[in-house]
PyMOL commands that place a pseudoatom at each C-alpha (Angstrom):
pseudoatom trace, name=CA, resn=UNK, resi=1, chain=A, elem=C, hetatm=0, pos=[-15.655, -30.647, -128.855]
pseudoatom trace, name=CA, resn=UNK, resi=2, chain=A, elem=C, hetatm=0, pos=[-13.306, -31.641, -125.660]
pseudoatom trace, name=CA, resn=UNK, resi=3, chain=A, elem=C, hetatm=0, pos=[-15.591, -32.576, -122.903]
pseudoatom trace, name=CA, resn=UNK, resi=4, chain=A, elem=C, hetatm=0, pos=[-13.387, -30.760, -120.496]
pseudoatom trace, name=CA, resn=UNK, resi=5, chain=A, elem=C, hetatm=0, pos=[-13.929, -27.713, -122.234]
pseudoatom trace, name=CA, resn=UNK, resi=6, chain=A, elem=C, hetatm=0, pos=[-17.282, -27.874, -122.639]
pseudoatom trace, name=CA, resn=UNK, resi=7, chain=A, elem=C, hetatm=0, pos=[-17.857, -28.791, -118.351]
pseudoatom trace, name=CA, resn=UNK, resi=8, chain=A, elem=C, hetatm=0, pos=[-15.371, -25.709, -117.605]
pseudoatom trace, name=CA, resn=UNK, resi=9, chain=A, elem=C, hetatm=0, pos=[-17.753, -23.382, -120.083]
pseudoatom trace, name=CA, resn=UNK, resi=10, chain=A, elem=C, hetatm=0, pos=[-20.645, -24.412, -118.246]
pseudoatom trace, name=CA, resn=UNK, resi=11, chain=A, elem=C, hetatm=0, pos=[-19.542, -24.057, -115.237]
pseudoatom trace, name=CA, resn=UNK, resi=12, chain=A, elem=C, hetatm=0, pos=[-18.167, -20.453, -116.627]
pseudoatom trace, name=CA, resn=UNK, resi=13, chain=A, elem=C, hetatm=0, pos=[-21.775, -19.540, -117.724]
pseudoatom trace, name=CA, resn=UNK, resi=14, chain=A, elem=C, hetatm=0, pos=[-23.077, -20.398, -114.295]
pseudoatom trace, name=CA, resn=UNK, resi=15, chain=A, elem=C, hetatm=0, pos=[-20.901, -19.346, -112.135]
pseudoatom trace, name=CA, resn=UNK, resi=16, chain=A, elem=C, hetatm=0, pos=[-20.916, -15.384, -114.392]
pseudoatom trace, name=CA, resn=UNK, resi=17, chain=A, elem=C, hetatm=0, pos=[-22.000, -12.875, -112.251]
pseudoatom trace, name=CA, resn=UNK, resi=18, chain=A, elem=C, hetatm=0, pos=[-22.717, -14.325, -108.901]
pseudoatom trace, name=CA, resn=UNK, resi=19, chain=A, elem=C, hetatm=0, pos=[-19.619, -12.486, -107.461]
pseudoatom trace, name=CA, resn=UNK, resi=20, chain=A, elem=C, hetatm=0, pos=[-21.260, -9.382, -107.961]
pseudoatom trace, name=CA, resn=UNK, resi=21, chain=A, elem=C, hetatm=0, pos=[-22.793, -6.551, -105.839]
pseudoatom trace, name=CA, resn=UNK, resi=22, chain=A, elem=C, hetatm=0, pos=[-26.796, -6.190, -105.166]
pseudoatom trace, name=CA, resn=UNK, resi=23, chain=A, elem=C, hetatm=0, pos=[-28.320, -3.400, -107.919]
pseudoatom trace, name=CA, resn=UNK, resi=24, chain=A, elem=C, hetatm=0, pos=[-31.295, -1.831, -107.332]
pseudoatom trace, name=CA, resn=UNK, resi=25, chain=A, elem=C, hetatm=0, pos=[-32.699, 1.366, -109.382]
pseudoatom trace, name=CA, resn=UNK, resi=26, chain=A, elem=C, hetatm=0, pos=[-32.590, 4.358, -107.577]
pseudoatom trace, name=CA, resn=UNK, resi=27, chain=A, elem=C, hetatm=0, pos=[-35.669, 6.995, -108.239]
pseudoatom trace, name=CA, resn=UNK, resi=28, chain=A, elem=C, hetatm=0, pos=[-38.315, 9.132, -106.314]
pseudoatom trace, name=CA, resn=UNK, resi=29, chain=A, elem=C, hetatm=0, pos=[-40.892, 10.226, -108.756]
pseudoatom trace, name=CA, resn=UNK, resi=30, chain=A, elem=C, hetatm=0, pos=[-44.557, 10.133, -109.474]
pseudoatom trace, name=CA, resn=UNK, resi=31, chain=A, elem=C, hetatm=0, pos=[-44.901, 8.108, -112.644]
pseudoatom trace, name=CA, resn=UNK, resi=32, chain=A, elem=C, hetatm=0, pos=[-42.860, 4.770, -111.646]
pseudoatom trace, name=CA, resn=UNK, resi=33, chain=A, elem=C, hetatm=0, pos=[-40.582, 4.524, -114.321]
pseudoatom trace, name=CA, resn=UNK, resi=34, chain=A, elem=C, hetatm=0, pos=[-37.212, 4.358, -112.945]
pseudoatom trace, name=CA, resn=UNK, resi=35, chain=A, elem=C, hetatm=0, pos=[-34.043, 4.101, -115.261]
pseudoatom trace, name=CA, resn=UNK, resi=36, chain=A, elem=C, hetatm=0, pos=[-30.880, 4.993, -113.228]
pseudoatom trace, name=CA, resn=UNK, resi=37, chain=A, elem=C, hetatm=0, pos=[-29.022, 2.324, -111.296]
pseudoatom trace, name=CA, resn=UNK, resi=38, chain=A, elem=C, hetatm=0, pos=[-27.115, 1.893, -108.412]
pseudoatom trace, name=CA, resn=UNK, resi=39, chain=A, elem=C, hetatm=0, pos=[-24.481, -0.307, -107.018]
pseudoatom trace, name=CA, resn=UNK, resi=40, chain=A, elem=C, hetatm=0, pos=[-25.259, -1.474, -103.128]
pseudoatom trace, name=CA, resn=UNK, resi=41, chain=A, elem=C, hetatm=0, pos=[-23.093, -3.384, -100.338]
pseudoatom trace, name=CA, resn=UNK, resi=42, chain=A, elem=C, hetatm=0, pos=[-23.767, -6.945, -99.754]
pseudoatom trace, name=CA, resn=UNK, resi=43, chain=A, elem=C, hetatm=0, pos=[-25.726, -6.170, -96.641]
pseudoatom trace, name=CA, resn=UNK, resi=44, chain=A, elem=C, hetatm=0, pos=[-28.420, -3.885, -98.532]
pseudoatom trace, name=CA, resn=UNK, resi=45, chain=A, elem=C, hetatm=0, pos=[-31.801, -4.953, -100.313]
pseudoatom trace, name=CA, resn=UNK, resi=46, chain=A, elem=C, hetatm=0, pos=[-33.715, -3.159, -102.626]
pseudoatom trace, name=CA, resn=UNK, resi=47, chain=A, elem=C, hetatm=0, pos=[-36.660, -0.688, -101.791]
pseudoatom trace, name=CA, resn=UNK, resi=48, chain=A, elem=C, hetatm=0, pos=[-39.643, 0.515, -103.023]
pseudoatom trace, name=CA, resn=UNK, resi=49, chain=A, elem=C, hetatm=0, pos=[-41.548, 3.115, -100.988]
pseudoatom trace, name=CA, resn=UNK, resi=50, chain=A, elem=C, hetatm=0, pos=[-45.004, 3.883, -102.302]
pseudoatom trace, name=CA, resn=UNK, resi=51, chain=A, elem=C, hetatm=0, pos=[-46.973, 7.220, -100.479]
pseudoatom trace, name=CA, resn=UNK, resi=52, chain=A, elem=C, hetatm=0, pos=[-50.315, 7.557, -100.416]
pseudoatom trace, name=CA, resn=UNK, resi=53, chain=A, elem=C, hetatm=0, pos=[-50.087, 10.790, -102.462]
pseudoatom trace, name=CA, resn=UNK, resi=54, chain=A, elem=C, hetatm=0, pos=[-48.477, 8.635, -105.429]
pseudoatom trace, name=CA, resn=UNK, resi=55, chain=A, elem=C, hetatm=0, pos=[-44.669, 9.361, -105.023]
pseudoatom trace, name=CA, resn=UNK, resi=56, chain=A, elem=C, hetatm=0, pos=[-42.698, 6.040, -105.433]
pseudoatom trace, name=CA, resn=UNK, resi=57, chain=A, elem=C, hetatm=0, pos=[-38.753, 5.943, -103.727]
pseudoatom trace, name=CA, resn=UNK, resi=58, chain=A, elem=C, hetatm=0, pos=[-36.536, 3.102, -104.977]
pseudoatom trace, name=CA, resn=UNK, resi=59, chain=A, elem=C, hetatm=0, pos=[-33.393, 3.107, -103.620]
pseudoatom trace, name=CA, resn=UNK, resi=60, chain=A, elem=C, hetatm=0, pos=[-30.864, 0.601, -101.535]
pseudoatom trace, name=CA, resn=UNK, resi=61, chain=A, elem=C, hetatm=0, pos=[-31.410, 0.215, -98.010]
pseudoatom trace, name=CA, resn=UNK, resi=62, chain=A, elem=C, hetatm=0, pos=[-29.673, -1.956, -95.234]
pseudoatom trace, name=CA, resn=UNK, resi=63, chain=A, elem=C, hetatm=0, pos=[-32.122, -4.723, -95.157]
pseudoatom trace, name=CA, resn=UNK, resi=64, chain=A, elem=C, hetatm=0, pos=[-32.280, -4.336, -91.252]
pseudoatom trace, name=CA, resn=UNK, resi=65, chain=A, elem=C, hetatm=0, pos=[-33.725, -1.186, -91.976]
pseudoatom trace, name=CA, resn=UNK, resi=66, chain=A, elem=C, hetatm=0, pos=[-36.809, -2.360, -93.631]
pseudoatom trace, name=CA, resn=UNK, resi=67, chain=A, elem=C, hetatm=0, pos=[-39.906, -2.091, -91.219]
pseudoatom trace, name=CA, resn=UNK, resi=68, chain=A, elem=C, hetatm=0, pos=[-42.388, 0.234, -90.748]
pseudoatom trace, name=CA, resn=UNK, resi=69, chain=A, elem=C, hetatm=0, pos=[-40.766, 1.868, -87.788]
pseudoatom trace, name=CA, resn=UNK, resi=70, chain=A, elem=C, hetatm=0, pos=[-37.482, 2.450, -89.632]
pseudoatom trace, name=CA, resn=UNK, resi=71, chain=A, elem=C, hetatm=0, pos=[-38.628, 3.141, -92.679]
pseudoatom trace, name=CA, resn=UNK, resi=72, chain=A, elem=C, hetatm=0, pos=[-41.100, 5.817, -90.946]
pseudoatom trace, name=CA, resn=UNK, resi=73, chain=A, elem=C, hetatm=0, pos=[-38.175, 7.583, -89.191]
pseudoatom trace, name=CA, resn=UNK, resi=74, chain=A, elem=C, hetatm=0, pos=[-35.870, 7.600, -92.322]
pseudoatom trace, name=CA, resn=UNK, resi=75, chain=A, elem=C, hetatm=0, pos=[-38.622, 8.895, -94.684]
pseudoatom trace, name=CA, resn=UNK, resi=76, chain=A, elem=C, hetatm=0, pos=[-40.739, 11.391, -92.678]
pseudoatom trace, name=CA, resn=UNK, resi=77, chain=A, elem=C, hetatm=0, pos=[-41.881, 13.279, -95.289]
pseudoatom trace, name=CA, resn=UNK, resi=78, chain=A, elem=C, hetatm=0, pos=[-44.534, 10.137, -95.901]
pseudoatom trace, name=CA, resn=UNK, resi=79, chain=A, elem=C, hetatm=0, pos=[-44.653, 9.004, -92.475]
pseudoatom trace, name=CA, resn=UNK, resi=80, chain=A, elem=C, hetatm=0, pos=[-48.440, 9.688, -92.754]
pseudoatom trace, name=CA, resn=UNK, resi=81, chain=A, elem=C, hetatm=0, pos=[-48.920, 6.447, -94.893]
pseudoatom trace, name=CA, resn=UNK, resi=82, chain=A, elem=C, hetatm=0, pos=[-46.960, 4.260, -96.843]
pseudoatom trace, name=CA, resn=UNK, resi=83, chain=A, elem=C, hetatm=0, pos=[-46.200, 1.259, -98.439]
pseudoatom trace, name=CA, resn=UNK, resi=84, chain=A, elem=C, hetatm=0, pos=[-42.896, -0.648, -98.859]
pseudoatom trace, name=CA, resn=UNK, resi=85, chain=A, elem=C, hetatm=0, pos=[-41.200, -3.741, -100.210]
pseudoatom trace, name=CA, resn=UNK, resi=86, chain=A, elem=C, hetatm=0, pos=[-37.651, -5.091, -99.718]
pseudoatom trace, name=CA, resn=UNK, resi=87, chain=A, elem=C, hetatm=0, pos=[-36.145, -7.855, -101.939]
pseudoatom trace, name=CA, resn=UNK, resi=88, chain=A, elem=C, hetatm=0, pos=[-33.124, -8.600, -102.395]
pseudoatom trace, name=CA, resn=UNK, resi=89, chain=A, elem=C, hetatm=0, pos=[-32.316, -9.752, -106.217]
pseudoatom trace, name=CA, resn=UNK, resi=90, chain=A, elem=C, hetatm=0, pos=[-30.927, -7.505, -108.670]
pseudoatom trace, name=CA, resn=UNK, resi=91, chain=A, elem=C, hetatm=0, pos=[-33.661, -4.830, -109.829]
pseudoatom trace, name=CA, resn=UNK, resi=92, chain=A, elem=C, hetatm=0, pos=[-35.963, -6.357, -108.305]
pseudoatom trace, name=CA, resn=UNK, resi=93, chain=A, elem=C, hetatm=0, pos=[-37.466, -3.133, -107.141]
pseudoatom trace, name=CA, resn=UNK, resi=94, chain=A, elem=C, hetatm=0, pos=[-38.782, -2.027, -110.582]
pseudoatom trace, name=CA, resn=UNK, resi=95, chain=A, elem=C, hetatm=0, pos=[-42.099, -0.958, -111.553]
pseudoatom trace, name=CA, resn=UNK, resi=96, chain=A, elem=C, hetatm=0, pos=[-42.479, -4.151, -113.778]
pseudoatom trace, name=CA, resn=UNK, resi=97, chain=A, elem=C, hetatm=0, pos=[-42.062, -8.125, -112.851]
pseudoatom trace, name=CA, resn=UNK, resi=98, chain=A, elem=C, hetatm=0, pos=[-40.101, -8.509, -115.537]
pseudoatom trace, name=CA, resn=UNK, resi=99, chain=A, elem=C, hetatm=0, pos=[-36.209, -7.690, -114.742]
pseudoatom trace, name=CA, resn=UNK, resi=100, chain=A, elem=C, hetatm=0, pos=[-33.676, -10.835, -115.326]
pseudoatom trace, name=CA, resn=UNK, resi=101, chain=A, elem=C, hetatm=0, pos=[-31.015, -10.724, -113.240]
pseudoatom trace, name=CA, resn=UNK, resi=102, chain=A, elem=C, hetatm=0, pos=[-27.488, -11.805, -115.015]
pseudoatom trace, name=CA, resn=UNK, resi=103, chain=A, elem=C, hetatm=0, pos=[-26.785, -14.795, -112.778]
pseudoatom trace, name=CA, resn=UNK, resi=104, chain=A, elem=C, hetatm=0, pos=[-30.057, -16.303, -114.272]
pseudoatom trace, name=CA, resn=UNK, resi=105, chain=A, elem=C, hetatm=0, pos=[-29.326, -15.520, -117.567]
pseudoatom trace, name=CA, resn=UNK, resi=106, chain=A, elem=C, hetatm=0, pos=[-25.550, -16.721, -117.314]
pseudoatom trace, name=CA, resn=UNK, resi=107, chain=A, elem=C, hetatm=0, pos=[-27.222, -20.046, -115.994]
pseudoatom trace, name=CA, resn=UNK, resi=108, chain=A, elem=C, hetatm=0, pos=[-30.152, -20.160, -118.943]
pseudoatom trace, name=CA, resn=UNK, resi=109, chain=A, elem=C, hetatm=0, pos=[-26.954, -19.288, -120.968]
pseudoatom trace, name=CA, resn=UNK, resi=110, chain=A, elem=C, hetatm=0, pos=[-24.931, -22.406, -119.421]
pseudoatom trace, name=CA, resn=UNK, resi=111, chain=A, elem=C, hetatm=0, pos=[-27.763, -24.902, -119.535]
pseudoatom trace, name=CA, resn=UNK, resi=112, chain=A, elem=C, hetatm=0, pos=[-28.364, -24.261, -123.553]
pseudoatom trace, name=CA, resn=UNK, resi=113, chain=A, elem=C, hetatm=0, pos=[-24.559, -24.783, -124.027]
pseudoatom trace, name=CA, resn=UNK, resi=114, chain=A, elem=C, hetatm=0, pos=[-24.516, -27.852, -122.113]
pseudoatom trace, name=CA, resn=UNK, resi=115, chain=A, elem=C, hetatm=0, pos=[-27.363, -29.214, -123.699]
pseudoatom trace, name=CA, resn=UNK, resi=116, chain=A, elem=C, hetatm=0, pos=[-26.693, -28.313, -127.289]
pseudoatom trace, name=CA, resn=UNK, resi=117, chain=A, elem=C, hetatm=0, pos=[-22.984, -30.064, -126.459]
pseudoatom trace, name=CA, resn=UNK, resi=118, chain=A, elem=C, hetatm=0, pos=[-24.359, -33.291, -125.131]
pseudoatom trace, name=CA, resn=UNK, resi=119, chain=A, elem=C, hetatm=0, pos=[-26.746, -33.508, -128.267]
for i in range(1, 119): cmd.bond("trace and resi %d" % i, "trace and resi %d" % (i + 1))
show_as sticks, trace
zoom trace
């Protein structure tokens, strides 16, 4: 295989998906499972708002936005007590650790490819 072509696919694999906006999953529920999906701007992060009372809110919010003050005066309906986390990788607000963003799996994709090529 052409060496050139095998450098521009890993650089291809990489480089696949970096571009792309912030996702976070977007629920408010009791259990924690959260399956829908939104789209945010590139000055967002992703939330997760834990009540005392057991309701969980993940959502995008402007990462300026996340302190306890804010947060308290955007959510008032749990203003008594809460919770909260911002991060700011794709789905990175899920109920599990588990969620692999595509940029790391375009770059796990990239490093087998460039590896299995220089074997």
């Amino acid at each position: 295989m052409n060496n050139t072509l095998v450098i521009a696919l890993v650089v291809c694999f990489a480089l696949f998906g970096l571009g792309s906006a912030l996702r976070c999953y977007k629920c408010t529920d009791y259990s924690g499972r959260c399956t829908y999906v939104q789209d945010c701007t590139y000055e967002d992060a992703c939330l997760t708002l834990k009540e005392r009372a057991g309701k969980t809110i993940r959502q995008c919010i402007r990462y300026t936005d996340c302190d306890n003050a804010r947060l308290g005066q955007m959510f008032p309906q749990v203003s008594t007590g809460f919770s909260y986390r911002c991060c700011s990788s794709n789905l990175c607000n899920s109920s599990t650790a588990a969620a692999v963003s595509k940029p790391l799996l375009g770059l796990l994709a990239s490093l087998v490819v460039f590896w299995w090529c220089v074997l």
